[in-house]
N, C-alpha and C positions, 0 to 999 in steps of 0.2 A: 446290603446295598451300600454302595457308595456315598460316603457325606459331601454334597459340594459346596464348599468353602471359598473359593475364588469369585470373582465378579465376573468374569466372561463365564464361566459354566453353571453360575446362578443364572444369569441372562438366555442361556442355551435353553435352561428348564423350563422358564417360562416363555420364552420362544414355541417353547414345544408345545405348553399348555394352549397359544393363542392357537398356534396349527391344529389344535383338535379340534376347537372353539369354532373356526371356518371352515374344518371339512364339514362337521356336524351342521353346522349351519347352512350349507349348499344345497343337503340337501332338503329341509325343512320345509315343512306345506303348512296348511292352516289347519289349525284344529284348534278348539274351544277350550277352557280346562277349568274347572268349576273346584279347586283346593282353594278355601276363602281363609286369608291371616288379614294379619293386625299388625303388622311389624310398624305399620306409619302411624300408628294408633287409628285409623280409620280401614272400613273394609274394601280391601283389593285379593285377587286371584292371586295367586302364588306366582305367574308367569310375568302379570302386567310388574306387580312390584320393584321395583330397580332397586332391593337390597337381597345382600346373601341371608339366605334363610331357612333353613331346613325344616319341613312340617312331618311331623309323624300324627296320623291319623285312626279313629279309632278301632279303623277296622285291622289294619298292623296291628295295632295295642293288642288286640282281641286273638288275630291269627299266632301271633308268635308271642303268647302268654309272656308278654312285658307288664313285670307285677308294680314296677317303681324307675326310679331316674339312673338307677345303675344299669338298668336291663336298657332305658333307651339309647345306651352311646352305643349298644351293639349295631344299630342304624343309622346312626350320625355320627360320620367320619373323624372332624373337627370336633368333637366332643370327648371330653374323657370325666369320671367320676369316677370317685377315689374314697373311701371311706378307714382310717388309720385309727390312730390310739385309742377312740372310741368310738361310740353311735355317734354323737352330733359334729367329732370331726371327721367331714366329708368335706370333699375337696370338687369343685365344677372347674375345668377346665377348658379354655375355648382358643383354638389355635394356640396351644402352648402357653397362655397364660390366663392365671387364676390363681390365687394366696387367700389367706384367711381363716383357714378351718381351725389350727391348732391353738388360737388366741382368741379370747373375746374382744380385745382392743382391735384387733387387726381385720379389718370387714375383708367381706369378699370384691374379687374385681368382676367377676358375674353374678349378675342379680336375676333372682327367680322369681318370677310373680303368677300369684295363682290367682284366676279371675281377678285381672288386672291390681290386686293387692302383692305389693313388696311384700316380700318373705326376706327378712333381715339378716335371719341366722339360720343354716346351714339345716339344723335339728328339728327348725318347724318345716321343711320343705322334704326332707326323704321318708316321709312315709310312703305308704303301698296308693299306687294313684288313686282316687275317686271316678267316678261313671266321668270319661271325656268325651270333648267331640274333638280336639289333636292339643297336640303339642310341637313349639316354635322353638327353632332355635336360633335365635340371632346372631350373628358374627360379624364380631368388631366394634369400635367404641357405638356406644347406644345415649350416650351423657345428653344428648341434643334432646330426645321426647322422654327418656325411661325416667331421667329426675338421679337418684343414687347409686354409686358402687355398677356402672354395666362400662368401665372403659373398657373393658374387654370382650365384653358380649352380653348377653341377656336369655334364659329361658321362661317363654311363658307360655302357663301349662290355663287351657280355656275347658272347661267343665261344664257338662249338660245341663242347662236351664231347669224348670220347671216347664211342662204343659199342661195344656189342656184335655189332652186327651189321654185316657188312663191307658197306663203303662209300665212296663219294669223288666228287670228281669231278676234270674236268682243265680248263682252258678257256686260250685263244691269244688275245690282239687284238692286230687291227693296223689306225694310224689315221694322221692326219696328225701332218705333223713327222715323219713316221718313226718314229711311237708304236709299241712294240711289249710287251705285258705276257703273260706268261703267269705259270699261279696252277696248282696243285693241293693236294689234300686227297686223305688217306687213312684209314682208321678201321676198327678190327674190333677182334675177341678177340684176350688172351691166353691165355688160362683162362675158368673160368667166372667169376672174381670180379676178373679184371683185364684193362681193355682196353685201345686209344692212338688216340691221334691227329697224321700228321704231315701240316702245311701247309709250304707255300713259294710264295713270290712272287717276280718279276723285273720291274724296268717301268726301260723305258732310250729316252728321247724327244731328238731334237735340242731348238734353243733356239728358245723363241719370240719371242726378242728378237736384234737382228745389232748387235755390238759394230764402230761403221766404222772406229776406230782399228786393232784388230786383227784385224778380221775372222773375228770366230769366234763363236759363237752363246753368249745368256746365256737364262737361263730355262730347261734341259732336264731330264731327268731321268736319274739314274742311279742307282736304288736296288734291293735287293732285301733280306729276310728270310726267315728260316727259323723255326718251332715245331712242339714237341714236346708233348705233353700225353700220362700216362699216367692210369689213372683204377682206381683199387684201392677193392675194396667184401668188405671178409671177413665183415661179416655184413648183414643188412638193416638195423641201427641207425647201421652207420659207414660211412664213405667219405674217398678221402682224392684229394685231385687234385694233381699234382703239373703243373708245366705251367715248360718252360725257353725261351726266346728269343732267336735274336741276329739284328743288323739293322745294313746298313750304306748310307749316302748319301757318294754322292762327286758333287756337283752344281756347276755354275757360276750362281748364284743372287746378286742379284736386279737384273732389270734397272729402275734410273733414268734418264727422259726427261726431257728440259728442258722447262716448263711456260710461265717466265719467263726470258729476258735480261739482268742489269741488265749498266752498264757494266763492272761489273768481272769480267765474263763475256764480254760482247760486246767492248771493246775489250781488256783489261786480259792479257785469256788469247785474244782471236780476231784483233785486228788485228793486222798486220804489222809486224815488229820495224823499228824501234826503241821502237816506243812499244807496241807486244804481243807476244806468244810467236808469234802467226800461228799457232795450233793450230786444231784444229778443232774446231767448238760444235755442241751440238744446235740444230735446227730449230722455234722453240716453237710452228709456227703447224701442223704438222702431228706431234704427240706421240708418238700412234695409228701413226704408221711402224713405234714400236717400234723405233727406230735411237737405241743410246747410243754417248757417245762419253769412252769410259773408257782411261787409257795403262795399264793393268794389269789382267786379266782377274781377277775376283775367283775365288775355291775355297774349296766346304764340303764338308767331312770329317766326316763324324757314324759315330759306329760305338757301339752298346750292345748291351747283353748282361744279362741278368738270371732268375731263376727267382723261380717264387712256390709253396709248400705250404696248399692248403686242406685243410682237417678237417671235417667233419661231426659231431656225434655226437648220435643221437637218447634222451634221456635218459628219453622218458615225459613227463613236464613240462613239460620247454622242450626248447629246440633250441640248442646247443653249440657254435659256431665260431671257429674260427682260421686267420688267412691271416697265412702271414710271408713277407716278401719281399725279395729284394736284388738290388740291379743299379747297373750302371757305365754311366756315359754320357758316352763322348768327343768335341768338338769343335773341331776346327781348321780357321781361315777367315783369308781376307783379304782386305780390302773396299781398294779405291781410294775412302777415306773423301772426297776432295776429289769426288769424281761428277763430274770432267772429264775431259780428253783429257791436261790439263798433270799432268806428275812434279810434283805436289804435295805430296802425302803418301799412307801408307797405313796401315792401321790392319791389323794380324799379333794375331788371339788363340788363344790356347790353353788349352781351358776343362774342366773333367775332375768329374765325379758320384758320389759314392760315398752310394749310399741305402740305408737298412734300416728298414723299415713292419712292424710288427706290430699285429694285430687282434684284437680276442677278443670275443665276445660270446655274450649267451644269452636267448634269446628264449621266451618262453613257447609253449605248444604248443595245438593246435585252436584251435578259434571259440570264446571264453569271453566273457561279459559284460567279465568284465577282464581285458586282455593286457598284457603287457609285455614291455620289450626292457631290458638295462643290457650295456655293455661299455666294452669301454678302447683307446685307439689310441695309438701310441708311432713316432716317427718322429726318426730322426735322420740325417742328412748331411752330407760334409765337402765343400767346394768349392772347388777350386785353379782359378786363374786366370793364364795370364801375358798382358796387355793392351799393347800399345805403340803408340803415333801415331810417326810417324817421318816428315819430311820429305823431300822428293824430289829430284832434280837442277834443278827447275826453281822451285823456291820463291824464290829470291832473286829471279831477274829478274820475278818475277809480283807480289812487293812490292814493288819498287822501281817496276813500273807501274802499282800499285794507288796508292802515294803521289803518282805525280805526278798521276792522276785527283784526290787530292783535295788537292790542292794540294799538296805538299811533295815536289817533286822532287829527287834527290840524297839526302835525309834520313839513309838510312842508313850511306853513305861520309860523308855528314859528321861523326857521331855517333861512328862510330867512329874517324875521325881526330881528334875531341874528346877522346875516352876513351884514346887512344893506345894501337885496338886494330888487328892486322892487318888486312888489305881482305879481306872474304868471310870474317870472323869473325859477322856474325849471318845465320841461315837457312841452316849452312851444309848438303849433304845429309847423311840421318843423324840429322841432332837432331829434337828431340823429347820424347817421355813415356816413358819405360820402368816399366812397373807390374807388380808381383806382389801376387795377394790370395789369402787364404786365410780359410773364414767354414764356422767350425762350427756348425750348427742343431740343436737339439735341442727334442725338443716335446713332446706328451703330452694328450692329454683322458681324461675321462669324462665318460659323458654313460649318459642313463638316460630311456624314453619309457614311458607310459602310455594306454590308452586303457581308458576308463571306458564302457558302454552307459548312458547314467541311462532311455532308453525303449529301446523295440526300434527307432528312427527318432534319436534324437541320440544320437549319440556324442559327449563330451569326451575330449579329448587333450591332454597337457602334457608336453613335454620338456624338458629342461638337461642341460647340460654344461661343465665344468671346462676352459678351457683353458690351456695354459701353453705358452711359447715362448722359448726362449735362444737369443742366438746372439753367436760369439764371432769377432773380426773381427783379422787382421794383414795392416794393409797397408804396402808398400814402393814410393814411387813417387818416381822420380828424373825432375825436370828438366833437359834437354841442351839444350835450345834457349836458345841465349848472351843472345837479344834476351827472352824473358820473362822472363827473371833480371834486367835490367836497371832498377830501381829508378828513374826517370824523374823521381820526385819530386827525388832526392838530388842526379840530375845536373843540376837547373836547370831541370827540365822541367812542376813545378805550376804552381801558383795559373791563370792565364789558360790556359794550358795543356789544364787538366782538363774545359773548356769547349769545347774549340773539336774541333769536329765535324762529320762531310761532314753536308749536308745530308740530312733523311730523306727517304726515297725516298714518296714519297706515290703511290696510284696513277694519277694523272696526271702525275706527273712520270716515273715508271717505262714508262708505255705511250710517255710524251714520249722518254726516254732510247732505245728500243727501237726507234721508229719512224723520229727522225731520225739522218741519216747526219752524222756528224762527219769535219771535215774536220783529219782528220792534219797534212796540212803545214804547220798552222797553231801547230801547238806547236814551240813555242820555248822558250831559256831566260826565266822571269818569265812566264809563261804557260802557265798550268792550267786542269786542264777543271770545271766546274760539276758533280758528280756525281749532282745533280737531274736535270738536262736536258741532260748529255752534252754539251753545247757549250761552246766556253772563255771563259773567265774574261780579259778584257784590264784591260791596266793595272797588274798587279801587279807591285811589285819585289822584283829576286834576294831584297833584304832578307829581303823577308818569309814566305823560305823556312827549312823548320829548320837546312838547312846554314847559311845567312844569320845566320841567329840563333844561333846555336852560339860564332859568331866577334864574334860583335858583347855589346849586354848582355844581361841575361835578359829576355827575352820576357816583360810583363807590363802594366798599366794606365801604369804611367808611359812607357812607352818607344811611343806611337801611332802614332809613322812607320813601326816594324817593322809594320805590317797585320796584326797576329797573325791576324783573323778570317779569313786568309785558308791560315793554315798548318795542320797537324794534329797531332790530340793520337795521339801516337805510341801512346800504349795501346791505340787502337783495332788495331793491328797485332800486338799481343800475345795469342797466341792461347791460351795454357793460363796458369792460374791457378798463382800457388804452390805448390807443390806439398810436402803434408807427410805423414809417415808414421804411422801410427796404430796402437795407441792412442797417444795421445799423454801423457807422465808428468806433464805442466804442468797437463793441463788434465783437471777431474772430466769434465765434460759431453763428451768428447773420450778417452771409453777402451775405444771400439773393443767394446763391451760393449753388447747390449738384452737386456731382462730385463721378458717383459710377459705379462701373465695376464690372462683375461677371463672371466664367468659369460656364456653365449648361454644363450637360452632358446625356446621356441614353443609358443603356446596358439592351440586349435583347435576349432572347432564344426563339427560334419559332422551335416545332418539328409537325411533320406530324403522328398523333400515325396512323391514315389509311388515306387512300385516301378521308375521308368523317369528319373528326376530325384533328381538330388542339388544341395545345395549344402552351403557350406562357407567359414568365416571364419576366417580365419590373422593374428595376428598373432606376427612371430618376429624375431630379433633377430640378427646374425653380427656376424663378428668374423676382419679380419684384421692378424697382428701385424706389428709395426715393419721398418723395409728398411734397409736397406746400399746407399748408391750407390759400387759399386763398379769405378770405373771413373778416369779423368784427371781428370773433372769434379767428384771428390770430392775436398770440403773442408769446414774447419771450421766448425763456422754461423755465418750472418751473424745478429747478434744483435738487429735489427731486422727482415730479410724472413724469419728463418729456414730460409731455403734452404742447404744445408748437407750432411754424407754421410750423414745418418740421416732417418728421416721414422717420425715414430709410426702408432699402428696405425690402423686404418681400421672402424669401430664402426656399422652397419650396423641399422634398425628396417626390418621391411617389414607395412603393413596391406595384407591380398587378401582378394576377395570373388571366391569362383567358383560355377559353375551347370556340373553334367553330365548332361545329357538325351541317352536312348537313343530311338529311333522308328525303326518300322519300314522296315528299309533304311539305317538309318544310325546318326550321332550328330554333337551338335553339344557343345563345349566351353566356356566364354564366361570369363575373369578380369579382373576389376578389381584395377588396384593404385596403392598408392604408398609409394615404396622410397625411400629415404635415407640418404647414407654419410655421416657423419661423419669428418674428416680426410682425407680422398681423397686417396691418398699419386701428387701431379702430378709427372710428369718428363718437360715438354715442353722439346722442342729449339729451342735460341736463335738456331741461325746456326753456331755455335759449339762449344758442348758442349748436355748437360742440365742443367737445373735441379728438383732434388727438394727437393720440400717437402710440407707437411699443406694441403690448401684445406682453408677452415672446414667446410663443409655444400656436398652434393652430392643433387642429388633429381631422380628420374624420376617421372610418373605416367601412366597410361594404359591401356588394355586391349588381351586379346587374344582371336583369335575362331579356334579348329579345329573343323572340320567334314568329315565324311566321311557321303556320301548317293550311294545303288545304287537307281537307278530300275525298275531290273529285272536279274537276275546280268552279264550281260556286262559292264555299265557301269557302273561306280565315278566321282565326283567327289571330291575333293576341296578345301576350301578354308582356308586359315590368314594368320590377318593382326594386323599387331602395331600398335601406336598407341604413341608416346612422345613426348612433355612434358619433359626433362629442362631441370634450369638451377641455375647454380651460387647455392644462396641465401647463399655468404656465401665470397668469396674474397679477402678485406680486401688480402692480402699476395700475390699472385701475379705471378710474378717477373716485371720488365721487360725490355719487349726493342726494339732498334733498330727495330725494323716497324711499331712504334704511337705514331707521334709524338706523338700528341694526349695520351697517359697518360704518354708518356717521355721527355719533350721537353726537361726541364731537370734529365738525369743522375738521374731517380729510382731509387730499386733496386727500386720494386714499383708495382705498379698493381692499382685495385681491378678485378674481373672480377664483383662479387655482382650479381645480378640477369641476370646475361648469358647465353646458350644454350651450352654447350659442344658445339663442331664435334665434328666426325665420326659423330652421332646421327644415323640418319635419322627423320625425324615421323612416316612410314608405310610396312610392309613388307607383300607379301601375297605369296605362297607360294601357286598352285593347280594342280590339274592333272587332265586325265584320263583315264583308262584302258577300254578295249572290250577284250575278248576275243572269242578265236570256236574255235568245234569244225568243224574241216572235216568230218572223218570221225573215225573209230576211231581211225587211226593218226597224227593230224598237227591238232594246235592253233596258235595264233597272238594274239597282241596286239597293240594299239598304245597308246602311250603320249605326252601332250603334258605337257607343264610349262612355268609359267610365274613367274619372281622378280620382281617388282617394288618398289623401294626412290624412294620420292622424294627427289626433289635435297637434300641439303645441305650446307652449307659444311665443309670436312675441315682448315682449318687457321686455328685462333682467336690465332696469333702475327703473323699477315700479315694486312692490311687488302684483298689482294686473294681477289675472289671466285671461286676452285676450288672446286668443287663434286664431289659423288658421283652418279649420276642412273643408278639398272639395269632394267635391262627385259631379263631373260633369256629366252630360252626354248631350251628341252632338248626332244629327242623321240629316241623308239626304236620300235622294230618288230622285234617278235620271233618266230621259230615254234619249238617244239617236235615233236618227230616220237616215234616210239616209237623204245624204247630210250635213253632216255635222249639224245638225238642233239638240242642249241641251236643256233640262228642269231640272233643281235642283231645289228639295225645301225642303229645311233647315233649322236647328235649332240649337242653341248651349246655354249653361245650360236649357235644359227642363225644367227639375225640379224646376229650380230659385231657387236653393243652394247659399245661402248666408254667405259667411266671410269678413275677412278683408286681404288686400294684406299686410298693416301695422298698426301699431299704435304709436302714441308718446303722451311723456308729454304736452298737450297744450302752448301754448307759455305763459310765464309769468303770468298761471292761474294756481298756483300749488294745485296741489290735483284735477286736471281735466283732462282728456283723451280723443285723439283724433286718429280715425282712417281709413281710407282709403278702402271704400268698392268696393267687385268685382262687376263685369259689370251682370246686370239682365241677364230673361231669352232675348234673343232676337229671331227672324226667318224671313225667306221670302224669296225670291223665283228668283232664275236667270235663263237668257236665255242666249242660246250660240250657235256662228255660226262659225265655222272654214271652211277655205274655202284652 
C-alpha cells in the first residue's frame, strides 16, 4: 500500500472515510442494540455513546478461544499488543501510540483497568482473562474520567459479578505444543443479600521457539490464577463488591532470531578461534525456524496478588461510588541481554509493585436534560528495582576479536600494559553495572463531566480535570567494568582519536559483509579486516595499531606515519556510560525529583440526525506525566540532545468526527481523527543501551470503519478497519546512532527525524469475520466462525537503515456445537495459514551491523470441552 504523506491526499482519505460514513448511513433503519459499556463511566449502549469504542463480548471470548489481551487485538483493529524482552514487557498500543513496557520509570500511555481498578504495570494485566461479560477499548486521550497514564487510550476489561442463582461452568483444552488450559467458574447464594463468585485458571504450553545452544524450548507458557468475588446487597439502595486475586507466571520468555549478520556476529563470535569464539549463530536466511541461539536460558517469575472494594450507593439523586484497591506485583527475570550463544553478558532484574488506587464519584441519577458526573482519583506507588548487566566468561576474547575486525588488534593487552595494569584486568567476568532504584509516585485528579440537552437531538458536553503527579527517585548505580572507567582522553587517547571509527555499516556493505566468505588465514599480524565489507585491509603497520601507538607518540595529525585512520577509537568498546547516583546534591536539574501538573479537558457535540444515526464532535486534550529512565542507561542530560534520565510529560489534543448508524440487521460506526502528542517521551534502542528524551510533536490522522450486518439470524458479518497517517512533525533532537550514517557520520549527538514516518505504525489494519449458526434439532446447535487480521507492511525499526518489515494476514477459525445440558465442543485454530512476521526488531546488543527480532507465535489449534451447569 501506498503511504500518503502530502496534505491533499491525507485529505482525499478521509474524504473517502466520510463518503462511506453517509452512504452507510442512507441507508440506516431503526433497530435497538442492547452492547452496554462504560466508556463515560456511566451505563450507555454501544451505539447511543458518542465515543470511539470497541467492545468484545463474551461470547466472541468464548467462540474464537481468546485466552488473554494478545489474542484480543485479532478483533480490534486499532489495537496492537506486543510482548518483547520478557513476560512483563508487554506493550498496548492504541492508534499507533503507546510506550512503557521496557522501563519501570517509564509508565504506559494506555491504561488497563480491570473491574474499574488501574492495573499500573503491564505484568499484572496479561494474564489469561477471568470469567467476563466484554471487553472495552477506548480510543484516544481518556485523561478527562480514567484519572492516569490513558492519553492515548484505555482498555477496560469488566468481569462477571457474583449471583444469586447457582451457576458455573468448567471447560479443558488441549492443543498444540502441548497446550493444555483448563478454567472453571463457580457462583450462587449466600443468603438472600449475599452471594460469590470463584474462578481459576491453569494454561501450561511447551515452547514455541527451540533454544540450539541448550536445547530446551523458549516461548511456553506456565501460568495460572485464582479469584474470589463476594457480592453483599443489605438493601436495594447499596451494594458492596468485594473481589481478591492472586496470579503466578513462571515462563521461559522471549524468543530473539537473528534477522541480520554483521561481522561481528558472523566472524567475531561464529568463526573459529583464533580469530572467533567458533560459537554458534543464528541462521538469518531462515528466521521463521524459530531456532535461537542463546548460552543462558532466560526466566520470568511474575507473581501478584491484590484485592479491590467497590460501593454503590443509590442516593435518589445521584449515584455514589467508591472503588479502593491494593496490590503487590513481583518480577524476577533474566535475559541473556547479548541475544547470542557467546557468555557475553546477562542482564538479573528484580522488580517489586506496591499500589494503592482509590476512586470516588457521584453521578447524577435518571435521564435529565442535565446530568452530571464529578469525583477524584488518588493513586500512589512505591517501586524497588534491583537492575544489573554483568559480563560473561567470554567477553574478553569477543573484544579483543571485535578490535581486530576494526582494526586494532592487541589493543587491550597493550593498554593495559601502558597503564601498568594486570593482564585480564579489563572485561574481566563479573563486571559490569550493578543498579538499585527506588521511585515513589504519587498522583491525584479531579475531574468533573457535564452534559447539557440544549434540544431533544444536541447534546453538549464538557469535561476537565485536575491533574497532578509526584515522583520521587534514589538511585544507586555502581560501575565494575575496569575498561568504561577508563578516561581515554587522560591516557592520550583524544583529539584524532575521537574520530576514528569502523566504517558504517551501510546496507550494501552489510548484505556485502554477510554474503562474502572471508578468508581467515589471511590475518596476520598488521593486517585487519575492513568492517564494511568483511574483507582485509593490506598494507597496514604494527604502527598503526593502538598497542603500536601506545609505545610509540601520541597518536595525532602530526605523527602521519602512525595510519591512525586505520586504528580505533577505543570508546566504541566502552559499553555503559558513567555512571552517577541520583539525586545528585551539585546539580538543581539532577535531584532525582518531577513535580508536574496539568488541566485536560473535552468538549463535545452529539446530534441525533434520526432516530437510527448519530454523530458527534470531540475535541479533548490528555496528558501524561514526566518518566524516570531507570535503568544503566540513565544519566544526567546532555544539555544539547537532551537525552538524559528524565523526559517531561507528554500533552496530548485529539479532534474526532464520528457517525453511528443502526439499520436493519445491523450497524455501521465510522470516526475521523487527528491526534497529537506533544513531547513524545522516545526510548528507542541504540545498539547499546536507550535513549530517553521529549520528541517535539508526534501526530497521527486517519479513520476507522466498525461494522456489524446479519443478512438473515444465522449469519452475522462483521467488519473493522483502521487507517493511520502518523509522522513525527518535529524531532529536531533525536538521538543519534551508528546505523544512519548519512545523519551521524561526523560524531553528531542528534539527528533531525521532523517530517519522517515513525516505524512500527502500520497505514492499514482490517479485522473481519464471519459467523453461521445452525439449529439441528431440539437438543444440539452449532457454529462456525472465520476471522480475518490483516495489517499492511511496515517498517518496525527507524534506527536501522535496513528494510524489516511487519506484514499480517491472520486468519482464526472455530467450529463449535453445543448440545443440551449445557454439554460444548470447540475446535480451533488460530494463524491457519502460519503467517509469519516479526512483532519487533532491534540493533543486536553490541553486535553492530546485526539484527534481531522477535517473531509471532505459529500456526497453533485444539480442541475444548465445556460444561455449564
Amino acid at each position: 500500500m501506498k503511504i500518503i504523506r502530502n496534505t491533499a491526499a491525507r485529505n482525499c482519505a478521509l474524504m473517502a472515510g466520510a463518503a462511506i460514513a453517509a452512504l452507510s448511513a442512507g441507508a440506516a433503519q431503526a433497530q435497538s442494540d442492547t452492547i452496554i459499556v462504560t466508556a463515560t463511566k456511566r451505563p450507555q449502549t454501544l451505539q447511543e455513546v458518542p465515543v470511539a469504542v470497541s467492545v468484545v463480548d463474551s461470547q466472541v471470548i468464548e467462540d474464537s478461544q481468546i485466552v488473554d489481551l494478545f489474542d484480543i487485538q485479532t478483533v480490534v483493529p486499532s489495537l496492537r499488543v506486543s510482548q518483547l524482552q520478557n513476560s512483563s514487557q508487554t506493550t498496548f498500543v492504541i492508534r499507533g501510540f503507546g510506550n512503557g513496557a521496557n522501563n519501570p520509570g517509564i509508565e504506559s500511555s494506555v491504561g488497563v483497568f480491570i473491574d474499574g481498578v488501574f492495573r499500573s504495570r503491564s505484568a499484572s494485566a496479561i494474564l489469561d482473562l477471568p470469567t467476563l461479560e466484554r471487553v472495552e477499548v477506548l480510543r484516544g486521550p481518556q485523561s478527562t474520567l480514567f484519572g492516569k497514564n490513558v492519553s492515548a487510550g484505555a482498555i477496560s476489561i469488566t468481569t462477571k459479578g457474583p449471583e444469586y442463582d447457582w451457576g458455573g461452568s468448567v471447560e479443558a483444552t488441549y492443543g498444540t505444543f502441548g497446550q493444555t488450559i483448563f478454567r472453571g467458574s463457580v457462583t450462587g447464594p449466600i443468603s438472600d443479600t449475599l452471594a460469590f463468585r470463584l474462578s481459576g485458571n491453569l494454561n501450561n504450553r511447551d515452547g514455541t521457539a527451540t533454544n540450539l545452544v541448550t536445547d530446551t524450548d523458549i516461548n511456553d507458557r506456565d501460568r495460572y490464577a485464582v479469584r474470589g468475588q463476594l457480592l453483599w446487597e443489605p438493601t436495594d439502595a447499596v451494594s458492596f463488591r468485594l473481589i481478591g486475586d492472586y496470579n503466578k507466571i513462571d515462563e521461559n520468555c522471549c524468543a530473539a532470531v537473528q534477522i541480520e549478520n554483521g561481522p561481528a556476529t558472523s566472524i567475531a563470535i561464529g568463526a573459529p578461534p583464533p580469530f572467533g569464539l567458533g560459537e554458534i549463530i543464528g541462521d538469518p536466511t531462515d528466521p521463521f525456524a524459530r531456532e535461537v541461539t542463546i548460552d543462558t536460558d532466560t526466566f520470568n517469575r511474575l507473581e501478584g496478588y491484590g484485592g479491590s472494594l467497590q460501593g454503590d450507593w443509590d442516593l435518589g439523586f445521584a449515584q455514589l461510588t467508591s472503588i479502593t484497591s491494593y496490590r503487590e506485583q513481583t518480577d524476577d527475570t533474566n535475559t541473556d541481554v547479548d541475544f547470542s550463544s557467546a557468555a557475553l553478558a546477562e542482564n538479573p532484574q528484580n522488580r517489586s509493585f506496591e499500589t494503592f488506587t482509590q476512586e470516588i464519584r457521584l453521578a447524577s441519577s435518571g435521564d435529565n436534560r442535565f446530568d452530571w458526573l464529578v469525583g477524584g482519583f488518588f493513586f500512589d506507588e512505591t517501586v524497588t528495582l534491583e537492575r544489573d548487566v554483568t559480563f560473561g566468561t567470554q567477553i574478553r576474547p569477543y573484544v579483543d576479536n571485535l578490535l581486530t575486525l576494526l582494526g586494532a588488534p592487541g589493543a587491550l593487552g597493550g593498554l593495559e600494559g601502558a597503564l601498568m595494569l594486570p593482564s585480564g584486568t579489563f572485561f574481566g567476568p563479573g563486571q559490569g553495572v550493578i543498579g538499585d532504584y527506588t521511585m515513589d509516585n504519587r498522583s491525584f485528579s479531579v475531574f468533573g463531566q457535564a452534559d447539557f440537552e440544549i434540544t431533544d437531538r444536541l447534546t453538549f458536553t464538557g469535561g476537565v480535570a485536575f491533574n497532578d503527579d509526584k515522583k520521587d527517585v534514589v538511585g544507586t548505580s555502581i560501575l565494575t567494568d575496569v575498561f568504561s572507567n577508563v578516561d581515554l582522553v587522560q591516557v592520550g587517547f583524544g583529539g584524532a582519536f575521537s574520530a576514528l571509527t569502523m566504517l558504517p555499516p551501510t546496507p550494501g556493505n552489510i548484505a556485502a559483509a554477510s554474503a562474502a566468505p572471508v578468508d581467515l588465514s589471511l590475518l596476520a599480524p598488521g593486517i585487519v579486516i575492513n568492517p564494511a565489507t568483511g574483507m582485509p585491509l593490506t598494507g597496514i603497520s604494527n604502527v598503526g595499531t593502538v598497542a603500536g601507538i601506545i609505545a610509540q607518540t601520541p597518536c595525532d595529525s602530526a605523527n602521519p606515519a602512525l595510519q591512525c585512520n586505520a586504528a580505533l577509537d577505543l570508546g566504541a568498546v566502552q559499553f555503559f556510560d558513567p555512571q552517577t547516583s541520583f539525586p545528585d546534591p551539585t546539580n538543581p536539574l539532577d535531584n532525582g525529583q518531577l513535580d508536574d501538573n496539568q488541566v485536560t479537558y473535552s468538549l463535545q457535540l452529539a446530534y441525533d440526525v434520526t432516530d437510527s444515526i448519530n454523530a458527534y464532535f470531540t475535541y479533548a486534550t490528555g496528558w501524561k506525566a514526566g518518566a524516570f529512565n531507570l535503568s544503566s542507561d540513565s544519566r544526567p542530560p546532555d544539555p544539547v540532545t537532551g537525552v538524559g534520565r528524565t523526559a517531561g510529560p507528554e500533552d496530548v489534543r485529539l479532534f474526532e468526527f464520528g457517525v453511528k448508524a443502526n439499520f436493519d440487521g445491523g450497524y455501521i460506526n465510522i470516526a475521523l481523527f487527528d491526534q497529537r502528542i506533544e513531547g513524545f517521551q522516545s526510548n528507542a534502542f541504540n545498539g547499546v543501551g536507550f535513549d530517553l528524551v521529549n520528541a517535539g510533536e508526534q501526530s497521527v490522522r486517519g479513520f476507522e470503519v466498525e461494522s456489524l450486518y446479519s443478512p438473515w439470524d444465522p449469519l452475522t458479518f462483521t467488519f473493522g478497519a483502521t487507517y493511520l497517517d502518523p509522522e513525527y512533525d518535529s524531532f529536531l533532537l533525536a538521538p543519534c546512532t551508528p546505523f544512519d550514517p548519512v545523519n551521524c557520520g561526523n560524531d553528531e549527538g542528534s539527528r533531525d527525524l521532523s517530517g519522517t514516518r515513525p516505524a512500527g505504525i502500520h497505514p492499514l489494519s482490517i479485522s473481519t469475520s464471519m459467523t453461521y449458526r445452525h439449529d439441528f434439532n431440539d437438543s444440539l446447535s452449532g457454529f462456525a466462525r472465520l476471522e480475518y487480521l490483516h495489517e499492511t507492511a511496515t517498517p518496525l525499526i527507524e534506527t536501522i537503515p535496513l528494510d524489516i518489515t511487519r506484514d499480517v494476514k491472520v486468519v482464526n477459525a472455530s467450529i463449535g456445537f453445543e448440545a443440551e445440558g449445557g454439554f460444548d465442543v470447540l475446535f480451533w485454530g488460530r494463524n491457519l495459514t502460519n503467517n509469519d512476521f516479526f512483532l519487533q526488531g532491534f540493533p543486536t546488543v553490541v553486535q553492530e551491523g546485526s539484527v534481531s527480532g522477535y517473531p509471532n507465535q505459529p500456526r497453533t489449534y485444539g480442541v475444548t470441552l465445556r460444561k455449564s451447569f
